[in-house]
C-alpha positions in Angstrom: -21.0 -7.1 -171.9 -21.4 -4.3 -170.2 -18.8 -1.6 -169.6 -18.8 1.5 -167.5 -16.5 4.0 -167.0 -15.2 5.2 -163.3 -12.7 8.1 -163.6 -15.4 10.1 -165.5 -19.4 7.6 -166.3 -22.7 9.5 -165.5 -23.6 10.0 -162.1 -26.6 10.7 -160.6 -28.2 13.0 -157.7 -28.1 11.3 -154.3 -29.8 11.8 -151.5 -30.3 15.8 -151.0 -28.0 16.9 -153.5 -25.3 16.3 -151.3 -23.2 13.9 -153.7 -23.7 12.3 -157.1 -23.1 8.9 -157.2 -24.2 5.8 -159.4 -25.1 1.8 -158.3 -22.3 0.4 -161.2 -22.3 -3.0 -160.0 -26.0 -2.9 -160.9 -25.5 -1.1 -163.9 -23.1 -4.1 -164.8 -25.6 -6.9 -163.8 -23.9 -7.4 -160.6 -26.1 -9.2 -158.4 -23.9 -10.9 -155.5 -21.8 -7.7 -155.9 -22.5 -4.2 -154.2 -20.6 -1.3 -156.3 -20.9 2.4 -156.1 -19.1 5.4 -157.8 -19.3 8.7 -155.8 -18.5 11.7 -156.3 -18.5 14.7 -154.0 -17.4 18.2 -154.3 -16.0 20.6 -151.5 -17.7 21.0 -148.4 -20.0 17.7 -148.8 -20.2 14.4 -147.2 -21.8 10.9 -148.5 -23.5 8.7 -146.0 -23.2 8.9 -142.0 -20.4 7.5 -140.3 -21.7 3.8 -140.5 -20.6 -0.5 -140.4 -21.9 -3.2 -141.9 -22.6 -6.6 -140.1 -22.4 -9.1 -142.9 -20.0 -7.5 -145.7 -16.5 -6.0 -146.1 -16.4 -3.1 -148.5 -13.4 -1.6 -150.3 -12.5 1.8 -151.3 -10.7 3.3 -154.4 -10.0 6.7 -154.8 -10.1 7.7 -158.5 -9.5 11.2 -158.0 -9.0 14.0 -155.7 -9.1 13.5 -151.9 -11.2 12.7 -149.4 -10.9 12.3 -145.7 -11.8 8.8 -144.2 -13.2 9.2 -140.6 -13.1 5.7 -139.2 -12.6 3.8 -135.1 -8.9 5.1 -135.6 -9.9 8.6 -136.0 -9.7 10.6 -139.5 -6.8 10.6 -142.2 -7.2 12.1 -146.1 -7.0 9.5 -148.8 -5.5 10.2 -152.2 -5.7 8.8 -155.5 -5.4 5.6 -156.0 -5.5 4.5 -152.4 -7.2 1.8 -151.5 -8.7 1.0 -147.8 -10.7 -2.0 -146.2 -13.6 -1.6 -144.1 -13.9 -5.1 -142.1 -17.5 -6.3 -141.4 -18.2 -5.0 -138.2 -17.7 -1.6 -135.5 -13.9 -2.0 -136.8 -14.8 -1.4 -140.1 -17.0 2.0 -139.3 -16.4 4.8 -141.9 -17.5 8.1 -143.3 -16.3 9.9 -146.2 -16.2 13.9 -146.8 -14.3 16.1 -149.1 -12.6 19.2 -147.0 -10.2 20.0 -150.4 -10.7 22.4 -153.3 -11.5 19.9 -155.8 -14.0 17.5 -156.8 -13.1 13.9 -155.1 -14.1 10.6 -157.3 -14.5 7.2 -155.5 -15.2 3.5 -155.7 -16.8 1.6 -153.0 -17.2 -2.3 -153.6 -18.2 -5.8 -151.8 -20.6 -8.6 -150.9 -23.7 -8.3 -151.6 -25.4 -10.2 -148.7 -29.0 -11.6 -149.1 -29.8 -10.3 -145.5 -27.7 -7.4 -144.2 -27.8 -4.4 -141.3 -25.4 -1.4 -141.0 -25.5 0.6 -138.2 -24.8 4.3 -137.7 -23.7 4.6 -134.2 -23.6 8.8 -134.3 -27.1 8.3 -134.8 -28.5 4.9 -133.3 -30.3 4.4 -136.5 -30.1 0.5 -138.3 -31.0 -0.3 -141.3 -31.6 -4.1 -142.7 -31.5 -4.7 -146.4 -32.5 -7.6 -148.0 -31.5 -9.2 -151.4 -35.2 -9.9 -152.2 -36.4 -6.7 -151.7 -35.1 -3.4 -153.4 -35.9 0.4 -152.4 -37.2 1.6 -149.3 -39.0 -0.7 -147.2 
């Protein structure tokens, strides 16, 4: 069995430095489930403002704060909230960290065999499929 820790595991460089973050469910031996701990420090951002077609996702703050831009506009989330993105343009979201601190977070759901998110600041999709890992 396989245990990981969330409020303070090993994380990893994402994408340009601008968060750390680390594929737990993986780490764990998830495979119909998609988890992620990220963190992010002052002034940084994780992905663009995006939705997924085929999964719901949840998010946990483990610490700090972060500000959740979603269709409803933007509101700062706190430890130990939790929030629902619905599969979907209703369930569009974007997380950044405007505070002083370091913020901590879980995202979690379905891991779909075929799924497409969409980042409507940008126009860009992006499909990802079960049988195929990494950049296509």
């Amino acid at each position: 069995m396989e245990v990981s820790n969330l409020a303070d595991g090993e994380l990893e460089n994402g994408p340009d430095g601008r968060f750390r973050t680390v594929a737990i469910g993986e780490r764990l031996g998830a495979e119909l489930l998609g988890a992620s701990v990220y963190e992010v420090e002052p002034g940084q951002s994780t992905w663009p403002y995006h939705f997924h077609h085929a999964a719901d996702e949840v998010l946990i703050v483990v610490s700090g704060r972060i500000v959740l831009r979603t269709p409803q506009g933007e509101r700062v989330v706190g430890r130990g909230e939790v929030v629902r993105f619905a599969a979907g343009p209703d369930g569009a979201h974007a997380e950044r960290n405007d505070g002083d601190e370091t913020a901590r977070f879980l995202i979690f759901g379905m891991r779909p065999q075929l799924e497409v998110s969409e980042e409507p600041d940008t126009g860009t999709v992006n499909v990802y499929s079960a049988f195929r890992r990494g950049p296509s």
